[in-house]
C-alpha positions as CSV (number, residue, x, y, z in Angstrom):
1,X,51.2,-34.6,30.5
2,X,49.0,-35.0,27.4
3,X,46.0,-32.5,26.8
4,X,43.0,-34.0,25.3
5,X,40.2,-31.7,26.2
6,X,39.2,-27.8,25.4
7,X,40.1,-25.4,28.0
8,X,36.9,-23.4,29.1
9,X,38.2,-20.3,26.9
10,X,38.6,-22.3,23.8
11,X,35.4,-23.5,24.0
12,X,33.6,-20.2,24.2
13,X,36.0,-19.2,21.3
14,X,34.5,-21.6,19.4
15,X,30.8,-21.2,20.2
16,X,31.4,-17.6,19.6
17,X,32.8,-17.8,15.5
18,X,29.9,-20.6,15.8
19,X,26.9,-18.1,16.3
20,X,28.6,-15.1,14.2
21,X,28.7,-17.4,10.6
22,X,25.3,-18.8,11.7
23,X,23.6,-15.4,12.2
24,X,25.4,-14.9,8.8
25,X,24.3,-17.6,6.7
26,X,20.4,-17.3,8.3
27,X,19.8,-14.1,6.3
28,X,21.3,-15.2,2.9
29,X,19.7,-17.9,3.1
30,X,16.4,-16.3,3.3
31,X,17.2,-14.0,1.1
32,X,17.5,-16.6,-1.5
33,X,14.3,-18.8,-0.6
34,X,12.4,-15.5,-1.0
35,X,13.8,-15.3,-4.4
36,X,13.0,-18.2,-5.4
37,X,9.8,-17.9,-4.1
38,X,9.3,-14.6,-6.1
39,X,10.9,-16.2,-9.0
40,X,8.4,-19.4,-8.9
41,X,5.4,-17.7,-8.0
42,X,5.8,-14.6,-11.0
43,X,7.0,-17.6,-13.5
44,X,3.3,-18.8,-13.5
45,X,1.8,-15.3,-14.5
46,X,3.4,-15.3,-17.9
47,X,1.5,-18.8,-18.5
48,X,-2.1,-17.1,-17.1
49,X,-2.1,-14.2,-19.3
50,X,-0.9,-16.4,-22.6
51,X,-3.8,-18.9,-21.6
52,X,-6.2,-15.4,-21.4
53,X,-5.0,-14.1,-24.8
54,X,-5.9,-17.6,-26.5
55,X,-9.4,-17.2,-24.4
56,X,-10.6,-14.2,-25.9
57,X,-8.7,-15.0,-29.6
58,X,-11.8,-18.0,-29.8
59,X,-14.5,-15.7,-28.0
60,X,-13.2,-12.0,-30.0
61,X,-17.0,-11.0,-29.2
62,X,-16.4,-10.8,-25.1
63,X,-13.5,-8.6,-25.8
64,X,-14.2,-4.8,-25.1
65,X,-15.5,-2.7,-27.7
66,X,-14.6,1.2,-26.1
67,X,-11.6,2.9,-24.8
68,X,-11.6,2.1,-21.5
69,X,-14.1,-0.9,-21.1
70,X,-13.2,-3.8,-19.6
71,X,-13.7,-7.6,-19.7
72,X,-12.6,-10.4,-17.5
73,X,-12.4,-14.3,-17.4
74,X,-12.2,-16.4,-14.4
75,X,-9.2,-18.6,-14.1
76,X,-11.7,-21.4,-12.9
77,X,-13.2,-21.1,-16.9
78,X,-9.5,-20.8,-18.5
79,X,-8.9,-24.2,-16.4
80,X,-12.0,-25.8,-17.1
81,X,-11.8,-25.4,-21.0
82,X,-8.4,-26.7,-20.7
83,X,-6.4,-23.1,-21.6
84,X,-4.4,-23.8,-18.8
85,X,-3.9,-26.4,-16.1
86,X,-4.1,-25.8,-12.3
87,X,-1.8,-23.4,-10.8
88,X,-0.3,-24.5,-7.0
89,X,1.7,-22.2,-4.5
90,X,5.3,-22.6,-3.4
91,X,3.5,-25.0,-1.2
92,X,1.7,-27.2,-3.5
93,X,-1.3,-25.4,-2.6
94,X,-3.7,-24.9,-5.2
95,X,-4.7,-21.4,-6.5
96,X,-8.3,-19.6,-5.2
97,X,-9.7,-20.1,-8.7
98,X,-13.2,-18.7,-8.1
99,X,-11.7,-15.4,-7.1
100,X,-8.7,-15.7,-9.2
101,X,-9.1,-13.7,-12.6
102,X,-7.5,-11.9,-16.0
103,X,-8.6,-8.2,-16.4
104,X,-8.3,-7.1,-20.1
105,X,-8.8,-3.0,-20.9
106,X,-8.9,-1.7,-24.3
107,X,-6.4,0.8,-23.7
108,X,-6.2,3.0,-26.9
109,X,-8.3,2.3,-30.1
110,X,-6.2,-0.3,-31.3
111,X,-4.3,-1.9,-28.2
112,X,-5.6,-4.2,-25.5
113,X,-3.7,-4.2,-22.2
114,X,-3.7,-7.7,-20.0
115,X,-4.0,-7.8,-16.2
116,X,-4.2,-9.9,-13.6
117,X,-6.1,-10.0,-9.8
118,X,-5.1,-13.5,-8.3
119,X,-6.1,-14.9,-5.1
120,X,-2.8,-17.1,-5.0
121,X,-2.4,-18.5,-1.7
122,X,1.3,-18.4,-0.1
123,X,2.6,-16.5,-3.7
124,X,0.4,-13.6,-2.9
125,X,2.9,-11.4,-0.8
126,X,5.5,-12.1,-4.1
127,X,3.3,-11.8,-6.9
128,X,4.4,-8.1,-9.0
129,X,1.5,-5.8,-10.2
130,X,-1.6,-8.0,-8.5
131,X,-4.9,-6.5,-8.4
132,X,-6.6,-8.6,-6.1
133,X,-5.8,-6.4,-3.2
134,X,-6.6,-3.6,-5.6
135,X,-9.8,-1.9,-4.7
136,X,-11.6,0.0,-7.6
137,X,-8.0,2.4,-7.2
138,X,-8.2,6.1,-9.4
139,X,-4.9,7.8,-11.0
140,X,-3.9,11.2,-9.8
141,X,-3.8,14.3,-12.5
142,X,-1.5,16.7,-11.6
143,X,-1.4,20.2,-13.6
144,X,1.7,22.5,-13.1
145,X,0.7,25.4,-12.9
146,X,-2.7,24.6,-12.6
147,X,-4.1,28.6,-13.8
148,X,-2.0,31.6,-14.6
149,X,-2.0,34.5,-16.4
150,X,0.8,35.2,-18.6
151,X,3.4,38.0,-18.2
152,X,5.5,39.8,-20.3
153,X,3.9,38.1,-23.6
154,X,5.1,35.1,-22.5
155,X,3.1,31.9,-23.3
156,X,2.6,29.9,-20.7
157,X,3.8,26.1,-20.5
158,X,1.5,23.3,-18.5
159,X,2.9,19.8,-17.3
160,X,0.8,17.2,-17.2
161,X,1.8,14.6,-14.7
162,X,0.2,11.4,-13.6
163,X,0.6,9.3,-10.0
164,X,-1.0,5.6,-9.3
165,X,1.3,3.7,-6.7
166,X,-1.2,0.9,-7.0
167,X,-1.4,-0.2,-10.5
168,X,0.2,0.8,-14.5
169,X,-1.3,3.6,-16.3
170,X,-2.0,2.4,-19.8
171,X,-3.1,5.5,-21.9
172,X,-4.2,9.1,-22.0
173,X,-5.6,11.6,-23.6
174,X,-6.4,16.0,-22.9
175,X,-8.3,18.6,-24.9
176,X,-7.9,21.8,-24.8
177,X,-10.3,24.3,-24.6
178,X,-10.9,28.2,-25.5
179,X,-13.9,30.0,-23.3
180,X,-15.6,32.3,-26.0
181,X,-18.1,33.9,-23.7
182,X,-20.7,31.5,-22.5
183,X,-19.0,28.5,-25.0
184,X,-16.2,26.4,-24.8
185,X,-14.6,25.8,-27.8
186,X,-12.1,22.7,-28.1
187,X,-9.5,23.8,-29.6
188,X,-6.7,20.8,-29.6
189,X,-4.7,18.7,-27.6
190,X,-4.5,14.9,-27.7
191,X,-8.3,13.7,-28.6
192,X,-7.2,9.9,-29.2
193,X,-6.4,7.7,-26.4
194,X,-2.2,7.5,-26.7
195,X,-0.3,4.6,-24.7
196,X,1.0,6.3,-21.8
197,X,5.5,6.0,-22.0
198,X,6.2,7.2,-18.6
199,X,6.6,10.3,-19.0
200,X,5.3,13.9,-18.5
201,X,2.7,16.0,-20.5
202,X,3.9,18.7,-22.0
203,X,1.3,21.7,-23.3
204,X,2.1,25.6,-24.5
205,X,-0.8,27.6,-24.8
206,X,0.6,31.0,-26.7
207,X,-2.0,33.2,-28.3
208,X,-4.2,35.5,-26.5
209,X,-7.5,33.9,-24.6
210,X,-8.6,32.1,-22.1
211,X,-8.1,28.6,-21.4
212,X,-8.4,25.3,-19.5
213,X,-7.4,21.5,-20.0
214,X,-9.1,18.4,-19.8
215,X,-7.5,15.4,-19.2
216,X,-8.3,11.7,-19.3
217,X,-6.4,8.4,-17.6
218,X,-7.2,4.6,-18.2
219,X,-5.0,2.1,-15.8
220,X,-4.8,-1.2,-15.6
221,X,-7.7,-2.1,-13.6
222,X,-9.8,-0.2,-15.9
223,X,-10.5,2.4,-13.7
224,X,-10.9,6.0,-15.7
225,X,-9.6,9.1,-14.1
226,X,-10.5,12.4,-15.7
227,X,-10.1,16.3,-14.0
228,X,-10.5,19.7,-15.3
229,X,-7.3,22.2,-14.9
230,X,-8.5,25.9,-13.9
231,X,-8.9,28.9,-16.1
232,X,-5.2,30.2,-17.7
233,X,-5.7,33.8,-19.3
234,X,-3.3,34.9,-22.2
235,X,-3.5,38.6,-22.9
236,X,-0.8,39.9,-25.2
237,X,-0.2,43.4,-26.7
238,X,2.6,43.7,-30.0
239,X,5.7,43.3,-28.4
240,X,8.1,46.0,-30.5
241,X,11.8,45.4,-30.0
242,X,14.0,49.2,-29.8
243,X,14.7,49.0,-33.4
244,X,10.9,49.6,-34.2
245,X,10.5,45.7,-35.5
246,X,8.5,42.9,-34.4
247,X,9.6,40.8,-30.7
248,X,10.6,37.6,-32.5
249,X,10.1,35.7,-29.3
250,X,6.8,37.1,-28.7
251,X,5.0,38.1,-32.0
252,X,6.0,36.2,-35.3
253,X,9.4,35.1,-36.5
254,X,10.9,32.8,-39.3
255,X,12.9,29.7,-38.9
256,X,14.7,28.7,-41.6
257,X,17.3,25.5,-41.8
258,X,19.8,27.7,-43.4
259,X,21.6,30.8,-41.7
260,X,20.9,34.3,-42.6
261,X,23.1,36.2,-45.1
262,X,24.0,32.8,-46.5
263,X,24.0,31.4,-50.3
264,X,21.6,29.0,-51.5
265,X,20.4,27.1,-54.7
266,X,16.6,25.4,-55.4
267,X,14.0,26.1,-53.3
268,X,13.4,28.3,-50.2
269,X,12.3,26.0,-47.4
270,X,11.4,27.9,-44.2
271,X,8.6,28.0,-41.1
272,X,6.6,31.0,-39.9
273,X,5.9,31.4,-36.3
274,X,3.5,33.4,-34.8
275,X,3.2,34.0,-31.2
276,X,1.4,35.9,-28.4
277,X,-1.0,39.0,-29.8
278,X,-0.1,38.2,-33.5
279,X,-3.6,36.7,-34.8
280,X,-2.8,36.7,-38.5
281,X,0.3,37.7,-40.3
282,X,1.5,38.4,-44.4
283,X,4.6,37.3,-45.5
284,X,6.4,39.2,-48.5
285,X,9.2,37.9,-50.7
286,X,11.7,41.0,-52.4
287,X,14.0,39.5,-55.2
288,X,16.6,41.9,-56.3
289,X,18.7,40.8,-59.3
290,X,21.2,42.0,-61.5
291,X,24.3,43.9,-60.6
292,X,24.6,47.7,-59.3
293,X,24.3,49.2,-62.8
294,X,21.4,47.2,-64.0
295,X,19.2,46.6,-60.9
296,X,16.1,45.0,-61.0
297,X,13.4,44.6,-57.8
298,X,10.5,42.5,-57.3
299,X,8.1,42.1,-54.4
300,X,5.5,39.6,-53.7
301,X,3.3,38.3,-50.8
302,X,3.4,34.9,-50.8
303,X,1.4,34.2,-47.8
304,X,-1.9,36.4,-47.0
305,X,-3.9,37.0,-43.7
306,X,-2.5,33.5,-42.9
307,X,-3.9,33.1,-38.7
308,X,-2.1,29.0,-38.0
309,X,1.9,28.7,-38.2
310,X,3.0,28.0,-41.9
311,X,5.8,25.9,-43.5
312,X,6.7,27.1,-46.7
313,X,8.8,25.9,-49.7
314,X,9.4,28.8,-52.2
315,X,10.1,28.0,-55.6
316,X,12.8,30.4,-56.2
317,X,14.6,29.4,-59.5
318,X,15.9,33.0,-60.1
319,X,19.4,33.7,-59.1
320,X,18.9,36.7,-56.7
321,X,19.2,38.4,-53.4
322,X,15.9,37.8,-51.4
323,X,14.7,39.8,-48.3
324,X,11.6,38.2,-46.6
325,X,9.8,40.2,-44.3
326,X,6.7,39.0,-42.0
327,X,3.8,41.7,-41.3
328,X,2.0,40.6,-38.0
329,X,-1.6,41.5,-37.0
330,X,-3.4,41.4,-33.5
331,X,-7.1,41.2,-33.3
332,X,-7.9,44.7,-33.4
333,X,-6.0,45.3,-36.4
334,X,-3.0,46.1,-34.8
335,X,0.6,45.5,-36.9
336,X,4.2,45.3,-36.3
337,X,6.6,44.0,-39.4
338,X,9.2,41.9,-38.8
339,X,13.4,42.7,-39.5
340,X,13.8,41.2,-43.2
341,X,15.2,37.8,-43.2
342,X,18.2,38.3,-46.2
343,X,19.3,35.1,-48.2
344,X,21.8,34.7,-51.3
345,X,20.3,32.6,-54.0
346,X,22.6,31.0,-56.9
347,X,21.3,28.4,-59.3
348,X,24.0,28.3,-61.8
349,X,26.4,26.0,-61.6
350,X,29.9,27.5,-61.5
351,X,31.7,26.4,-65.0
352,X,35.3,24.6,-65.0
353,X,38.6,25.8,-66.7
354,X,40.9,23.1,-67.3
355,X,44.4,23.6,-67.5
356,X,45.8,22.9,-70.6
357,X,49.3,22.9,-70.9
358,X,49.4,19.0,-70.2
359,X,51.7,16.6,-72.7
360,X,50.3,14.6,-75.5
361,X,52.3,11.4,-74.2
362,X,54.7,11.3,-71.4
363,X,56.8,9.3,-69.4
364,X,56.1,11.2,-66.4
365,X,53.3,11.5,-63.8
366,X,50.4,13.9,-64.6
367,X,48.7,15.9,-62.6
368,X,45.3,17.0,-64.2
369,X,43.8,20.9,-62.7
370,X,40.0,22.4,-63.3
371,X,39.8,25.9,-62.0
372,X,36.7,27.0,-61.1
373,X,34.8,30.1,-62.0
374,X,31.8,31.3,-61.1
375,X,32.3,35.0,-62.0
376,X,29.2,35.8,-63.7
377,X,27.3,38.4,-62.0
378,X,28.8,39.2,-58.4
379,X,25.2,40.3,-57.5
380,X,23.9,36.4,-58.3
381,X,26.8,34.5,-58.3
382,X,28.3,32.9,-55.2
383,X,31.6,32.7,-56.2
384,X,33.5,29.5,-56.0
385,X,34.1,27.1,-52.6
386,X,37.5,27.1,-51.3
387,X,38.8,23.5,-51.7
388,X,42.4,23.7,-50.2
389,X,45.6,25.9,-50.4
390,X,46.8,23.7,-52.9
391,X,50.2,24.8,-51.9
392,X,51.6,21.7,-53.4
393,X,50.7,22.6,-56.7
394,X,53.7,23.3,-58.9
395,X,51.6,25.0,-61.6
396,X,49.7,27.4,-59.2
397,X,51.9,30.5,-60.0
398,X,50.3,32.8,-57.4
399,X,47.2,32.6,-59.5
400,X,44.2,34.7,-57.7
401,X,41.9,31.1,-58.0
402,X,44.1,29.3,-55.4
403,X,41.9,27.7,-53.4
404,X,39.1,27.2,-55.9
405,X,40.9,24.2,-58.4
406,X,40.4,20.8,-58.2
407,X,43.5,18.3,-58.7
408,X,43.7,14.7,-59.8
409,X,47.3,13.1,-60.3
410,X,47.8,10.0,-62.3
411,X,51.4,8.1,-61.3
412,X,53.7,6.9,-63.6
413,X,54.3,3.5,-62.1
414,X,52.5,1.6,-65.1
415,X,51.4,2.7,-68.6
416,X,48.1,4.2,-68.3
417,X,45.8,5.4,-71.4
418,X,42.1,6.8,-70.7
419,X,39.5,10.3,-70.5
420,X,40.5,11.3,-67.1
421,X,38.5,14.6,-65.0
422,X,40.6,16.6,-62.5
423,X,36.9,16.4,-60.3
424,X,34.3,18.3,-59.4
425,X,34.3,21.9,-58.2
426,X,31.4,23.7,-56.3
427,X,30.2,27.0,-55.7
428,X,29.7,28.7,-52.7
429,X,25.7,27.9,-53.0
430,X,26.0,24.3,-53.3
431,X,25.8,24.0,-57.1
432,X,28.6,21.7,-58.5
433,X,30.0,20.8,-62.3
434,X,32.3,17.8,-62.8
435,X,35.2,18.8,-64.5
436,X,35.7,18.3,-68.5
437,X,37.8,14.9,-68.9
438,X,41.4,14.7,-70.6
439,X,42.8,12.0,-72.5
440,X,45.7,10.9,-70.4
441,X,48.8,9.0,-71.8
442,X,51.7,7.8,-70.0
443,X,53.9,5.3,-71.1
444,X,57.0,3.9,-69.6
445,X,58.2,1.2,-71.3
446,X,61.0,1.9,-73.6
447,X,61.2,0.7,-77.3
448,X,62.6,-2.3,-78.8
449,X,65.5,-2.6,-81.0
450,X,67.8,-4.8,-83.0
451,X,70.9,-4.5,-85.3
452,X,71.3,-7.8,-87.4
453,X,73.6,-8.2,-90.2
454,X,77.6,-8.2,-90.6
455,X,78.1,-6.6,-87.2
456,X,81.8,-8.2,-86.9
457,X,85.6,-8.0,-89.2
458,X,85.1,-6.6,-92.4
459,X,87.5,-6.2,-95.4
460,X,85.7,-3.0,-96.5
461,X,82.6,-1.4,-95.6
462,X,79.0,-3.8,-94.8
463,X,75.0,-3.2,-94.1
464,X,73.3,-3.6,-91.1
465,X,69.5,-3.8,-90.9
466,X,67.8,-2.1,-87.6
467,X,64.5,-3.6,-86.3
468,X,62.7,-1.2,-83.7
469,X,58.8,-1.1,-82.5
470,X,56.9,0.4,-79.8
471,X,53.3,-1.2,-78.5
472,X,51.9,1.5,-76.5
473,X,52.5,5.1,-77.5
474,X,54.4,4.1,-80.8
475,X,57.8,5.7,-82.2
476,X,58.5,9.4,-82.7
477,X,58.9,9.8,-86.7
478,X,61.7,11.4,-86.5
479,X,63.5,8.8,-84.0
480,X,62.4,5.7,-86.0
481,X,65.7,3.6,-87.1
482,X,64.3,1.0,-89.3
483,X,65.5,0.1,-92.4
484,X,68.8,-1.4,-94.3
485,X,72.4,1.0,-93.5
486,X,75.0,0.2,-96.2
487,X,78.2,1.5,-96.8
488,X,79.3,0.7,-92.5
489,X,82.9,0.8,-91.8
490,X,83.2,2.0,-88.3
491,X,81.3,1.4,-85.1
492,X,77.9,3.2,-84.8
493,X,74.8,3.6,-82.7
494,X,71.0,3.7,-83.3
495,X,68.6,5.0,-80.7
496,X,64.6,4.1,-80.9
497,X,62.7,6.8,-79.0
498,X,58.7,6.8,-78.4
499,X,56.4,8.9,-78.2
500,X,56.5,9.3,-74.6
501,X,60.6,9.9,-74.7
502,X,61.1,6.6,-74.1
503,X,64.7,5.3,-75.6
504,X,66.5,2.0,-76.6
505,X,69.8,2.1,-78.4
506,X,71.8,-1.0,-80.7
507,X,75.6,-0.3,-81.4
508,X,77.0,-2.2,-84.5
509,X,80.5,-2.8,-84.3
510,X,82.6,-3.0,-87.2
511,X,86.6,-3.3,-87.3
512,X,87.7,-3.5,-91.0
513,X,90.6,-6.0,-91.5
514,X,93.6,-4.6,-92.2
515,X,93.6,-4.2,-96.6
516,X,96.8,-6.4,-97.0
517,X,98.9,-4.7,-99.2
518,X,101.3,-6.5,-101.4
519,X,104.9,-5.0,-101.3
520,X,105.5,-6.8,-104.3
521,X,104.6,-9.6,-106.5
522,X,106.4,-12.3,-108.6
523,X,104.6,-13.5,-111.8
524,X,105.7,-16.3,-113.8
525,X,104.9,-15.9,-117.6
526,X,104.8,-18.7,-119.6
527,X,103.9,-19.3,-123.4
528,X,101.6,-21.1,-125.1
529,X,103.5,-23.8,-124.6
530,X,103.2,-23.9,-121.2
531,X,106.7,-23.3,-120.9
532,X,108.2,-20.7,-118.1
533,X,110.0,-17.7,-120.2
534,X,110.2,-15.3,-117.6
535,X,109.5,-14.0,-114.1
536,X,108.2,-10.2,-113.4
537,X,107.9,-8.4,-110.1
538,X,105.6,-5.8,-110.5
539,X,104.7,-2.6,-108.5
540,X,102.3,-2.9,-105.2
541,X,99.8,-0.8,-107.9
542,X,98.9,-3.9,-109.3
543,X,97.6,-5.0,-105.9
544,X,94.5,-4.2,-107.2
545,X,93.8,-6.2,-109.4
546,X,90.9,-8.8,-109.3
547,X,90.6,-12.6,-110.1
548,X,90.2,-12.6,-113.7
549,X,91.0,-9.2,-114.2
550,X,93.6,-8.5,-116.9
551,X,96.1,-5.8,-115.9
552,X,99.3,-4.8,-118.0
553,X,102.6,-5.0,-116.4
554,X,105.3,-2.6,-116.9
555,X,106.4,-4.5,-119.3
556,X,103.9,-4.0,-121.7
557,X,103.1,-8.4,-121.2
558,X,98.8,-8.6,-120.7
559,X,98.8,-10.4,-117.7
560,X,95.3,-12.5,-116.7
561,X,95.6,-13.0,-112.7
562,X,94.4,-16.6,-111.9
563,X,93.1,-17.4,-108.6
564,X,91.8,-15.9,-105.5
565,X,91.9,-12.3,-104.3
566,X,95.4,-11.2,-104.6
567,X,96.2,-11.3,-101.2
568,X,95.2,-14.6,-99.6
569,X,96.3,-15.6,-96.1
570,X,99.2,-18.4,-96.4
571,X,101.2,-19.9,-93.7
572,X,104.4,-17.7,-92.5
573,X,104.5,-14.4,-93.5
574,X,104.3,-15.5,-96.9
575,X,101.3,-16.0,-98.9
576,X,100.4,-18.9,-100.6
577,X,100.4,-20.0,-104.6
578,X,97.5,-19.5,-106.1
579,X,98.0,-22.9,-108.1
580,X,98.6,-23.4,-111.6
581,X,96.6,-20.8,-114.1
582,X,96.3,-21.8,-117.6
583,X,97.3,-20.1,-120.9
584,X,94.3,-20.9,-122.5
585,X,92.9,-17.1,-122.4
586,X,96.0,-16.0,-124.9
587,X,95.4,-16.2,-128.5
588,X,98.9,-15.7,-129.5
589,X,102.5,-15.6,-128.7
590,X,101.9,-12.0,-127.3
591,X,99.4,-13.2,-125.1
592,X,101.2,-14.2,-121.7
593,X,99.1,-15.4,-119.0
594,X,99.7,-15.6,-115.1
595,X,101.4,-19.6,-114.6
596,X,101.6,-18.9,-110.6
597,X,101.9,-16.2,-108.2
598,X,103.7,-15.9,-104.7
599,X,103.3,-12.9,-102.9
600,X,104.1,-12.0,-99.3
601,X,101.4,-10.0,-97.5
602,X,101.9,-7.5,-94.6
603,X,100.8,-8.8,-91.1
């Protein structure tokens, strides 16, 4: 059987999830229509107050002349000389314009403070900040404590707090007074309206009297709220600490940027307080200078009877010890003096050492070292700032100024010539010298070099001429090669070295042939006629003869040698003839001359 219909159970089911989403969806969907009523209805208020501002920027005269007056404009005038068009409601309801208006407070004496009290049908329960439900609503001035009487000679410290749940507070301003007898004397405070940040008043009272507060408010309707704090009385006596010197929380004390017992260079620069019974107070200066044999001490007061807090800058150009000491006086002539305040002055700048065993030119890196010292007089000198351990510093040598030396390293990964300073060094004080500068010269490139000339076989000895040149650092004197070498018969090597230690070498290589010598000779003679009468062999001596030498045989015969050098490479291991000489040279019958010669050579 088919089902087509709910059961009772499923339709309840499905009322049920029905209602839940709906009674969902109903409040975030208000929730959103009321924001975007909000959103609609506060978007127009921006246009109202810009449409105000260009109202009274055309009519300057109907703005207010005082702290604290007002002025208003109707937003029925704003519309009718065309600063702004009508305004409707969520609704499309128009705007009350008659009751509808922009309220405009000078609020200090240079700012103006806009606000608005708009009678905005259906956008009134959304509009932020109105005053039209406002009525002629007062700020609250709230003074904690509002009287006391100190304790302990402790000032006493007033907040100043302000409450208006209706409407802004722009600005504010307090004076404070000083009851001398039957006057009240304003003493400080605030006198100028000041725009009002949100946040608490803060006021100290802290020297002996009596004293209330006056305090003014402007909000943003214009209202002013003012109200008078009751009487706070202030009655101190010298406050002596155990150690017999002033309370420097309750009498007078110095403030100073710069720790006690520390060194410093130029000017003093410190404050002077003065608290609770102290009514005026002296300030003296002690220099002490020089060192324990030759001591030297100064005093001076460099502020007298002085009865306000002081800052002071103390032109102290003299290295010294100084001790500064406060003398703080109550009304009745009462005095307590302060602890003295000890600071190290040094105005000498330390000097710098450098270390000098450093190469002319080198191949290697350089590492350049200033040692400080500021040594001087230990009395005025602050001795030199501890930089680093320099425990990496190969030239360090357990030397007592480890710590005080400044290091600069130039690398030798490219030639490098210029004035270079190891850096700056600084003395405890703060003074600081930049190193003197060295001339540092590295050079890594080696030399250049040639051998030219008969480098190969030689018969006897030959000349070479070296060629060798440096660009950067130049060759040492005594390692420069060039020139012409004679007289070479073996192999042999020229080094180039720079400045720097830099090297380049050349090798000539000569192998001398072999000298062949002749194990003997045959020589033809012939006459004058040209005919053969003879043959000789002579000894290997004559071996050394030359072309066109004459040399005499054993035999007593003048022999001229025709030809080439005697021993001339032939085919075989027999030389060659040296062709057919002529008799010509021989003047006589005696006269024999070389026709021909064989000779056989050694290999």
């Amino acid at each position: 059987m088919k089902k087509n219909a709910f059961t009772l159970i499923e339709l309840l089911a499905t009322i049920t999830i029905i209602g839940i989403l709906t009674g969902t969806a109903i409040p975030a969907t208000g929730t959103i229509l009321s924001k975007n009523r909000s959103d609609y209805c506060n978007s127009n208020i921006s246009l109202i107050i810009t449409s105000a501002r260009d109202y009274f920027k055309d009519n300057y005269s109907l703005l207010p002349k005082t702290v604290g007056e007002k002025s208003e404009v109707s937003l029925k005038k704003l519309i009718d000389e065309k600063y702004i068009s009508n305004i409707y409601d969520y609704n499309k309801k128009e705007m009350n314009y008659l009751n509808s208006k922009v309220l405009v407070v000078k609020s200090t004496n240079t700012n103006y403070e806009y606000s608005y009290g708009l009678d905005y049908g259906d956008c009134n329960s959304y509009i932020e900040n109105n005053l039209f439900q406002v009525k002629d609503t007062k700020t609250d001035i709230i003074y904690t404590p509002d009287s006391g009487k100190n304790s302990n000679n402790k000032d006493i410290n007033v907040t100043i707090k302000f409450i208006d749940n209706d409407v802004r507070v722009l600005s504010y301003k307090y004076e404070i007074y000083k009851v001398n007898g039957n006057e009240n004397l304003l003493i400080g405070g605030v006198t100028n309206y000041k725009e009002y940040k949100d946040k608490d008043i803060h006021v100290k009272l802290n020297s002996k009297g009596t004293y209330f507060i006056k305090t003014y408010v402007i909000n943003a309707d214009g209202n002013l709220s003012t109200k008078v704090s009751n009487k706070y009385i202030l009655d101190y006596k010298i406050d002596i600490t155990s150690e017999g010197y002033c309370n420097p929380d309750t009498t007078v004390s110095l403030v100073s940027n710069k720790k006690e017992n520390t060194w410093l260079n130029g000017n003093f620069n410190f404050d002077i307080k003065k608290f609770g019974a102290i009514y005026s107070y002296d300030v003296i200066v002690e220099k002490t200078v020089g060192g324990t044999s030759n001591k030297r001490v100064n005093s001076e007061v460099v502020i007298s009877k002085a009865t306000s807090n002081k800052s002071l800058s103390y032109p102290s150009s003299l290295s010294a010890t100084y001790n500064i000491t406060i003398i703080g006086y109550d009304e009745n002539g009462n005095s307590c003096k302060s602890r003295p305040y000890k600071f190290y002055q040094d105005n000498i700048a330390p000097k710098c050492t450098p270390y000098t065993n450093y190469p002319d030119w080198t191949n290697k890196t350089v590492t350049l070292r200033g040692d400080c010292n500021d040594y001087s007089d230990s009395s005025t000198s602050s001795g030199c700032k501890v930089i680093s351990d320099n425990s990496s510093d190969p030239t360090r040598n357990n030397s007592p100024k480890i710590g005080t030396s400044v290091y600069k390293t130039i690398t030798n990964n490219k030639n490098f010539l210029g004035d270079v300073s190891p850096g700056v060094i600084r003395d405890v004080a703060g003074n600081i010298t930049v190193c003197p500068t060295k001339l540092v010269k590295i050079d890594i490139t080696s030399p250049s070099i040639t051998c030219s000339g008969n480098t190969g076989w030689s018969a006897g000895s030959t000349s070479v001429t070296v060629r060798a040149k440096d660009d950067f650092s130049g060759l040492a004197q005594d390692k420069d090669p060039n020139g012409t070498k004679y007289g070479i018969t073996s192999n042999v090597t020229y080094d180039a070295i720079d400045l720097a230690g830099n090297k380049s070498s050349c090798t000539v290589n000569v192998s001398s042939k072999k000298q062949y010598n002749c194990r003997y000779r045959t020589y033809n003679y012939c006459n004058s006629k040209n005919s053969q009468i003879g043959s000789e062999t002579i000894s290997p001596q004559g071996c050394t003869g030359e072309g066109g030498t004459p040399i005499t045989n054993e035999n007593g015969y003048t022999v001229c040698i025709v030809g080439g050098p005697p021993c001339i490479p032939g085919p075989g291991p027999w030389g060659g003839w040296t062709g057919w000489g002529s008799c010509s040279g021989c003047s006589d019958d005696s006269c024999e001359s070389l026709s021909r010669m064989l000779y056989k050579c050694d290999n």
